[in-house]
FITIZA-9953 format. One record per residue (C-alpha): x, y, z negated; residue number from 0. Coordinates in steps of 0.25 Angstrom, whole numbers, m for minus. Example, Ala and Ser with C-alpha at 12.3 -4.5 7.8 and 13.67 -1.06 7.14 Angstrom:
2
+-------+-------+-------+-----+
:  east : north :    up :   k :
+-------+-------+-------+-----+
:    49 :   m18 :   m31 :   0 :
:    55 :    m4 :   m29 :   1 :
+-------+-------+-------+-----+
END
This chain:
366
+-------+-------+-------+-----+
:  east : north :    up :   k :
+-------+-------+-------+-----+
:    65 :   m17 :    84 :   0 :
:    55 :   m23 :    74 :   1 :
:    41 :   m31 :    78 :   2 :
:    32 :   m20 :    76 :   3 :
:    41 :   m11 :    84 :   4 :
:    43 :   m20 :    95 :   5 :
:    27 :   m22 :    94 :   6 :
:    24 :    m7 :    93 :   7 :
:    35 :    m2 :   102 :   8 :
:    31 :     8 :   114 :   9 :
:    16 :     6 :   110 :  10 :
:     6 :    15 :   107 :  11 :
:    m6 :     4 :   105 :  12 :
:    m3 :    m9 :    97 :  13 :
:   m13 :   m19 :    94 :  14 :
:   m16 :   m23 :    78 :  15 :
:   m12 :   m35 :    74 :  16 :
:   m22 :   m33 :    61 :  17 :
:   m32 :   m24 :    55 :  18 :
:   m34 :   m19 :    41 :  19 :
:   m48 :   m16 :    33 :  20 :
:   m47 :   m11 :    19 :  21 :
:   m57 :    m8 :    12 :  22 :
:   m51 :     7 :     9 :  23 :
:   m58 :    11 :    22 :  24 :
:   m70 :    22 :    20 :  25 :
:   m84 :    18 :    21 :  26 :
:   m84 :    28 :    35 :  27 :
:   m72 :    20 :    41 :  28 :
:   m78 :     8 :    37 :  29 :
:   m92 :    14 :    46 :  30 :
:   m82 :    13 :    59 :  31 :
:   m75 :     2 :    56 :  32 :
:   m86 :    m8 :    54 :  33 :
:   m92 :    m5 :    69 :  34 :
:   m79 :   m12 :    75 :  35 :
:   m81 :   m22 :    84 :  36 :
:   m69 :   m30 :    78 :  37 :
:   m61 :   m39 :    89 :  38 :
:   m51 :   m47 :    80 :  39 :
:   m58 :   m50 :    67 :  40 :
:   m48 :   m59 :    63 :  41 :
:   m36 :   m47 :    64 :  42 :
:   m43 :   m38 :    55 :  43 :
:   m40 :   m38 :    38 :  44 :
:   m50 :   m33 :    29 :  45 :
:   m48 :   m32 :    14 :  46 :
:   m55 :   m25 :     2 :  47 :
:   m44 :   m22 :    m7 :  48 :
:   m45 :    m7 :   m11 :  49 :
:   m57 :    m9 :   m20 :  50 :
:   m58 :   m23 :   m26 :  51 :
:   m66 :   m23 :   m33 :  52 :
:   m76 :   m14 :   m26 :  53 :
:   m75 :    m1 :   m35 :  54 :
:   m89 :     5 :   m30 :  55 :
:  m101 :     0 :   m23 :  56 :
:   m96 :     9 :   m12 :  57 :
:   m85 :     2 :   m12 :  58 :
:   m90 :   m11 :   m12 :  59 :
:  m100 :    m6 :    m2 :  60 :
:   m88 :    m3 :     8 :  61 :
:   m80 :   m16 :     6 :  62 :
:   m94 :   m23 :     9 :  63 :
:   m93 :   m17 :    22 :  64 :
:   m80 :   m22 :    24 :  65 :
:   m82 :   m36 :    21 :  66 :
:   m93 :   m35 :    31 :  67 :
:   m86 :   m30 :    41 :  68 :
:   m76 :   m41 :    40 :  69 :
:   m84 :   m51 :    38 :  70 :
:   m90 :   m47 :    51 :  71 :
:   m78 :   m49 :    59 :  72 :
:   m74 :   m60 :    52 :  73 :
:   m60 :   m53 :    48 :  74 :
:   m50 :   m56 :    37 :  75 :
:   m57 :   m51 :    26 :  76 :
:   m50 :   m50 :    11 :  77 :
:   m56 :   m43 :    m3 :  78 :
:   m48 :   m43 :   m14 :  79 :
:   m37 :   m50 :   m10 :  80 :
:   m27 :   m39 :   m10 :  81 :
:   m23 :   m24 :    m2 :  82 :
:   m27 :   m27 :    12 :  83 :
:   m12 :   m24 :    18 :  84 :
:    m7 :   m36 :     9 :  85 :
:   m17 :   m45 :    11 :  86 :
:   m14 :   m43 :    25 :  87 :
:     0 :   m43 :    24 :  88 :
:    m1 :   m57 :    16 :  89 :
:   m11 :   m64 :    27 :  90 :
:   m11 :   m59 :    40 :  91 :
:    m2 :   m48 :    46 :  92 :
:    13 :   m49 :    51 :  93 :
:    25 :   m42 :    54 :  94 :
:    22 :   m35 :    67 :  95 :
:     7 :   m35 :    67 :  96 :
:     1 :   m21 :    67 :  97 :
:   m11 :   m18 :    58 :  98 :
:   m20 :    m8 :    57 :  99 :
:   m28 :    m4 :    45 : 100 :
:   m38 :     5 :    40 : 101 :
:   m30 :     7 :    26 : 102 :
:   m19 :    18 :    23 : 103 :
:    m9 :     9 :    20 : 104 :
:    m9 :     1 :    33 : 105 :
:     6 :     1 :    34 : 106 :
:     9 :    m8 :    21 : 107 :
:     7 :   m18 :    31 : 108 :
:    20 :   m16 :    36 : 109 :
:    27 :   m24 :    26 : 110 :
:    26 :   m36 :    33 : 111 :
:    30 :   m29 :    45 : 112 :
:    17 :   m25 :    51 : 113 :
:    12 :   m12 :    56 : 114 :
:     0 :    m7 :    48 : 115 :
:    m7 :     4 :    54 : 116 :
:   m18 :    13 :    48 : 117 :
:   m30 :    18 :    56 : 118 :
:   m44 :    26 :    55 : 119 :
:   m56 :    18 :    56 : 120 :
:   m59 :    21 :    71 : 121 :
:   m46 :    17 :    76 : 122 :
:   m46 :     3 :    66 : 123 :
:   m60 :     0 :    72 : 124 :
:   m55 :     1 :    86 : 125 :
:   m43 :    m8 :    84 : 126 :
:   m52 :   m17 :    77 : 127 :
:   m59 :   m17 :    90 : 128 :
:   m47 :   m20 :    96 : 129 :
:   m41 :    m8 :   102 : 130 :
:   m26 :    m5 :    98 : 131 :
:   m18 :     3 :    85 : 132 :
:   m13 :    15 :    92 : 133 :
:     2 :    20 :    87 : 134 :
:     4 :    32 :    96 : 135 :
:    18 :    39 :    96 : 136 :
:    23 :    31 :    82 : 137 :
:    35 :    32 :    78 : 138 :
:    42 :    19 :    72 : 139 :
:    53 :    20 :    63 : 140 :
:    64 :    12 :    59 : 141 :
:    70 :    12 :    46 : 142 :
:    79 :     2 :    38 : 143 :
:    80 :     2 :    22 : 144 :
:    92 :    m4 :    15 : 145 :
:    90 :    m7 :     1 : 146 :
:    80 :   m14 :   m10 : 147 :
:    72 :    m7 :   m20 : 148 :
:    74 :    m6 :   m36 : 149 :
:    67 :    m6 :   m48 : 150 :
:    71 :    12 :   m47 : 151 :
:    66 :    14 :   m31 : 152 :
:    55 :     7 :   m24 : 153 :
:    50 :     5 :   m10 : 154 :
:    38 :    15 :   m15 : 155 :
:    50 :    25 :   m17 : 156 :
:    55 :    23 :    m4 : 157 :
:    42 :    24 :     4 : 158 :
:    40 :    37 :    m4 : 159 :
:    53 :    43 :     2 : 160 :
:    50 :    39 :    15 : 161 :
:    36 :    47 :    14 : 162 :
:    43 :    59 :     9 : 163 :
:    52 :    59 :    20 : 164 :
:    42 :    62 :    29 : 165 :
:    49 :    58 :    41 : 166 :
:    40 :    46 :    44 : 167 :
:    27 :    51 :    46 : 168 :
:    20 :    46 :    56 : 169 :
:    29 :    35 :    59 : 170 :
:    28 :    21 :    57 : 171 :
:    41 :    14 :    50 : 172 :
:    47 :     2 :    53 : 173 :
:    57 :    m1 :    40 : 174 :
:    67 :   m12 :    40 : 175 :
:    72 :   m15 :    25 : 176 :
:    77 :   m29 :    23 : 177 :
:    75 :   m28 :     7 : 178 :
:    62 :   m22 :     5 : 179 :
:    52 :   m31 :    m4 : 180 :
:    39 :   m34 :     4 : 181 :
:    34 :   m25 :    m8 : 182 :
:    43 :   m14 :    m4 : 183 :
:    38 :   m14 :    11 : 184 :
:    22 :   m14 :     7 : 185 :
:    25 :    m2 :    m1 : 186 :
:    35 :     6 :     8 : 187 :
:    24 :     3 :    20 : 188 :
:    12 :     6 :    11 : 189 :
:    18 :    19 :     7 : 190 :
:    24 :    26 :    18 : 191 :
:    13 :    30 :    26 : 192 :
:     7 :    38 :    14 : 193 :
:    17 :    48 :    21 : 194 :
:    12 :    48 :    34 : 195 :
:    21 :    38 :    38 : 196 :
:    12 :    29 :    49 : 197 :
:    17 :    14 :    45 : 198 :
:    28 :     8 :    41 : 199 :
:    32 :    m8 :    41 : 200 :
:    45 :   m15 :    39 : 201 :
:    52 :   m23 :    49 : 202 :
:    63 :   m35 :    49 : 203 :
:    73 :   m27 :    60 : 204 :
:    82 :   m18 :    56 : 205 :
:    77 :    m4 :    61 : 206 :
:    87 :     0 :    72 : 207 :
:    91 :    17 :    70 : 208 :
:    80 :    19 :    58 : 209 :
:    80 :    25 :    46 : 210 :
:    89 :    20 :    35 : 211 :
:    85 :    21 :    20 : 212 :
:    92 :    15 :     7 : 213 :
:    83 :    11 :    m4 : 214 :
:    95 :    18 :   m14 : 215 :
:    90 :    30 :    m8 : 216 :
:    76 :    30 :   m13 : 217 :
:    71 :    38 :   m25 : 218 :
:    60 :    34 :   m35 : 219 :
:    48 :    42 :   m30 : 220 :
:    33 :    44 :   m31 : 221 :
:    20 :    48 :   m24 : 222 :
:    14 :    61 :   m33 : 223 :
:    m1 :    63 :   m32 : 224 :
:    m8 :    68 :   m22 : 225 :
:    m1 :    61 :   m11 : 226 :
:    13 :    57 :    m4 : 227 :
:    16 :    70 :     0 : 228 :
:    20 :    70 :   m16 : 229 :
:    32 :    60 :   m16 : 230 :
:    43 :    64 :   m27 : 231 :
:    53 :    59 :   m35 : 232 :
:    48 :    49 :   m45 : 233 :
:    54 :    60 :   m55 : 234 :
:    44 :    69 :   m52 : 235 :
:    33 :    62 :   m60 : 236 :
:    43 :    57 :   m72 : 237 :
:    36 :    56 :   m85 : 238 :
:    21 :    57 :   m81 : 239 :
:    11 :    52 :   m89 : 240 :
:     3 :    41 :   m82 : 241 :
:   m11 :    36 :   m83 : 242 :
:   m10 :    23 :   m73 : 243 :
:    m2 :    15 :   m67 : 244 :
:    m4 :     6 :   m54 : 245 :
:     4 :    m6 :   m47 : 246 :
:    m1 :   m10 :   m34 : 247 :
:    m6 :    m6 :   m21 : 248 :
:     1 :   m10 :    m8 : 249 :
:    13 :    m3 :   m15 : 250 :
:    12 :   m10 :   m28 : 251 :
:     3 :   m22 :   m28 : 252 :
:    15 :   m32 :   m22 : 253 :
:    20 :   m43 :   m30 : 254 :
:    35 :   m35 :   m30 : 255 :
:    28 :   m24 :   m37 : 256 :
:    20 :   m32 :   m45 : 257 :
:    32 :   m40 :   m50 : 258 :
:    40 :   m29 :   m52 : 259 :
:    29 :   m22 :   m63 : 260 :
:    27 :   m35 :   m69 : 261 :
:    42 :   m35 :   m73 : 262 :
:    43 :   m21 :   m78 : 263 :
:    30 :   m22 :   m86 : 264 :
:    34 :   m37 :   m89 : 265 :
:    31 :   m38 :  m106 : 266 :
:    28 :   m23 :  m108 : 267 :
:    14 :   m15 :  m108 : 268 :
:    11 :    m2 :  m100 : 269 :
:     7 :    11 :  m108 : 270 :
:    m6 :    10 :  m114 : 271 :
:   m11 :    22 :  m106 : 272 :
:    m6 :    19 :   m93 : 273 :
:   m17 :    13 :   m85 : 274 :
:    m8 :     2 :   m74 : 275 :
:   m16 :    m6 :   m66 : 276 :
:    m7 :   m18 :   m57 : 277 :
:   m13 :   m24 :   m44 : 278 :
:    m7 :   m34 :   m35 : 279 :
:    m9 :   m31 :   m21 : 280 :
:   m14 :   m44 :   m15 : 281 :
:   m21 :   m56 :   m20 : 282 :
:   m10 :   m65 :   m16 : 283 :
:     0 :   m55 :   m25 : 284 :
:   m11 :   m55 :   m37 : 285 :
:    m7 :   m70 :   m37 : 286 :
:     7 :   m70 :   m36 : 287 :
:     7 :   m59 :   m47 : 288 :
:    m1 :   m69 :   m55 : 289 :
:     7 :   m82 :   m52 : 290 :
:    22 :   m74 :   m57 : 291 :
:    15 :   m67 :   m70 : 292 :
:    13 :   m51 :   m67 : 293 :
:    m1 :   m51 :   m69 : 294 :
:     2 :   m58 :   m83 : 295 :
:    13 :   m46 :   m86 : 296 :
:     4 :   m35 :   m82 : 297 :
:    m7 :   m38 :   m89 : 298 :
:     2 :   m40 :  m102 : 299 :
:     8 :   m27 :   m97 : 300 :
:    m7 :   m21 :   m99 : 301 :
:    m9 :   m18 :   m85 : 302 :
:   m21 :   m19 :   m78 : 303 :
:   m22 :   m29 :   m67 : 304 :
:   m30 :   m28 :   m56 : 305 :
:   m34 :   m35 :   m44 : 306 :
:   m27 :   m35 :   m29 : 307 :
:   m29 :   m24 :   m20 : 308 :
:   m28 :    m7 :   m20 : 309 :
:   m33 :    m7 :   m35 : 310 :
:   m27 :     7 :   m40 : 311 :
:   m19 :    11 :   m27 : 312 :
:   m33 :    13 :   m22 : 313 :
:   m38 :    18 :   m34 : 314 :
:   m52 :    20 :   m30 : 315 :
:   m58 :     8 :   m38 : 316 :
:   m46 :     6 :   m48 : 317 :
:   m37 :    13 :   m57 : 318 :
:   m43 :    27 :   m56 : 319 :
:   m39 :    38 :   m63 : 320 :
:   m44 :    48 :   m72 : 321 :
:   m40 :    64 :   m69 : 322 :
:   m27 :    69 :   m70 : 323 :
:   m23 :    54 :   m74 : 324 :
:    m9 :    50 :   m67 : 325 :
:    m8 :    36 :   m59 : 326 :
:     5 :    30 :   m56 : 327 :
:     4 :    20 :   m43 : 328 :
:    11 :    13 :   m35 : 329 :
:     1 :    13 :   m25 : 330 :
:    m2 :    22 :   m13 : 331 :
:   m11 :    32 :   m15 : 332 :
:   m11 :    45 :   m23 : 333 :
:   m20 :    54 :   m15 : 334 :
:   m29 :    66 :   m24 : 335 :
:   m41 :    58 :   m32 : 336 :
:   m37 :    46 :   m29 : 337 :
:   m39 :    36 :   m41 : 338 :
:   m50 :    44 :   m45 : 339 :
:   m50 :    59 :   m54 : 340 :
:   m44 :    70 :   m48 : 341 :
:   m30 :    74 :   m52 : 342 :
:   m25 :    61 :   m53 : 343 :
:   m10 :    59 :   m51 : 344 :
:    m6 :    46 :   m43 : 345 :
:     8 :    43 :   m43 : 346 :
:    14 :    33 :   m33 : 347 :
:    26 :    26 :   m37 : 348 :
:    34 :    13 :   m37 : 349 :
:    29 :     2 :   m45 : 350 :
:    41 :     3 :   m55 : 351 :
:    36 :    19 :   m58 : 352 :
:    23 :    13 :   m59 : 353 :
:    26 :     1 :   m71 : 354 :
:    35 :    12 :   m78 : 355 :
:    23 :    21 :   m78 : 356 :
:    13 :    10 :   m83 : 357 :
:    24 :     6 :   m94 : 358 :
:    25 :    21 :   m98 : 359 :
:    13 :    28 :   m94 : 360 :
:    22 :    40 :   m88 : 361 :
:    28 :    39 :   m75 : 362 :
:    44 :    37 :   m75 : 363 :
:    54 :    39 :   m63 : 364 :
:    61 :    27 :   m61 : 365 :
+-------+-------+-------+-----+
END
């Protein structure tokens, strides 16, 4: 039995290790958040890393707010410096610890081996006050994966398969695979609970009587618009004529991935009327990217460069779309109207699909 289940086992009530504030929290959430009476300052992370630079003055209204509130309590307080869950996974938190967060995609924490939990903004304002994280009747289950991914099927194929099962929901995942990339985890735990899955995070132990899955069983596949009830062969969508491209997110903004685009688009230039847009997903990766020479092949590649954070997977201050435009991403998010004009189609994919779009302007399956 791993940390977290040991930790977790024949409780309903744990206590968080560590809190998570982004700033993709609603100006109404933000109204009951601020009232809390805050009783460990130093165990709470905020970062402002959807919008950065603040698109709007709203926007930059509400992350004034949040620096306040920080400031207040004297907590951990990064802008800029990267997604929240990295940064956090880069200076503070460990295997074992358990986080809560106000953020959808709490449970990419779990590449390190932590258990990242999302919650409303009443229930993160009462454990910030000091009361416990309720996990009522979960489930957690083990599963082992055997196997390394290729340059054909990626861990962002995997975690899709996982969601179209449909056997996990409501669960949380505790996944033992021994030759999974750091990059390969932050996406797999990212990803699945976009299908109702609670959280997922991987563990050194093998897991005794779990699921068993092969990576040379796993298909190219992608999210279609709309959502990630749509998952679907990557055949599906073959030959589509793309507007913009994206590499980054929490699924995509890793130095792997960055490494890996870099060599595919390594002395070649992407279509002339394909809009690609790369971002690092932290700081610290921004740097690295620097120091090895990505950045200098994307930007002979033609590819627009931006800085660390959300960027395009959040799509609500860059890269949005005009109206019936298609966007290939390697981020998270699809939902209806989301980069903008209505009838957009979002398309969620591995970063391989999405350099092979940006080089072609059309979508190819692997």
């Amino acid at each position: 039995m791993d940390v977290l289940a040991r930790k977790l086992k024949d409780l309903t009530k744990v206590k968080a290790d560590w809190c998570l504030l982004t700033d993709s929290i609603s100006e109404m959430d933000l109204d009951i958040l601020v009232q809390a009476k805050v009783k460990n300052p130093s165990a709470v992370l905020v970062t402002v890393d959807h919008d950065t630079p603040s698109g709007t003055v709203a926007v930059a209204h509400k992350q004034k707010r949040i620096r306040d509130f920080a400031k207040k309590w004297q907590m951990p307080y990064r802008y800029g410096a990267g997604i929240g869950y990295y940064i956090a996974m880069e200076e503070f938190i460990h295997a074992g610890d358990i986080v809560v967060c106000n953020g959808t995609h709490a449970a990419t924490v779990g590449a390190v081996g932590a258990l990242g939990i999302r919650s409303d903004a009443a229930g993160l304002k009462k454990i910030l006050e000091g009361e416990l994280v309720h996990l009522t009747a979960t489930e957690i289950v083990p599963v082992n994966v055997t196997g390394k991914f290729d340059d054909i099927v990626s861990a962002k194929d995997f975690s899709l398969m996982l969601i179209h099962e449909k056997k996990y929901a409501g669960k949380i995942m505790a996944l033992y695979a021994p030759d999974f990339t750091f990059a390969d985890k932050v996406t797999i735990c990212n990803l699945l609970p976009s299908g109702g899955i609670r959280s997922a995070y991987f563990t050194m132990e093998k897991q005794a009587d779990g699921f068993s899955y092969r990576t040379e069983d796993v298909q190219p596949l992608a999210v279609l618009p709309d959502g990630f009830s749509k998952i679907a062969s990557s055949s599906c969508i073959d030959g589509i004529r793309v507007n913009q491209v994206f590499i980054g997110g929490c699924a995509g903004g890793s130095i792997e991935v960055l490494r890996k685009a870099a060599q595919l688009l390594k002395n070649k230039k992407v279509s002339k009327y394909v809009r690609v847009i790369i971002a690092p997903a932290s700081a610290k990766i921004y740097a690295q990217a620097i120091d090895e020479g990505l950045i200098e092949v994307f930007m002979a590649a033609q590819v627009l460069v931006m800085n660390q954070g959300c960027s395009a997977c959040w799509a609500q201050s860059q890269g949005r779309c005009d109206t019936n435009e298609v966007f290939v991403t390697t981020g998270s998010i699809n939902t209806k109207y989301w980069c903008g004009a209505q009838n957009n189609g979002i398309y969620i994919t591995s970063p391989a699909s999405a350099v092979k779009a940006a080089l072609t302007g059309f979508y190819y399956e692997n």
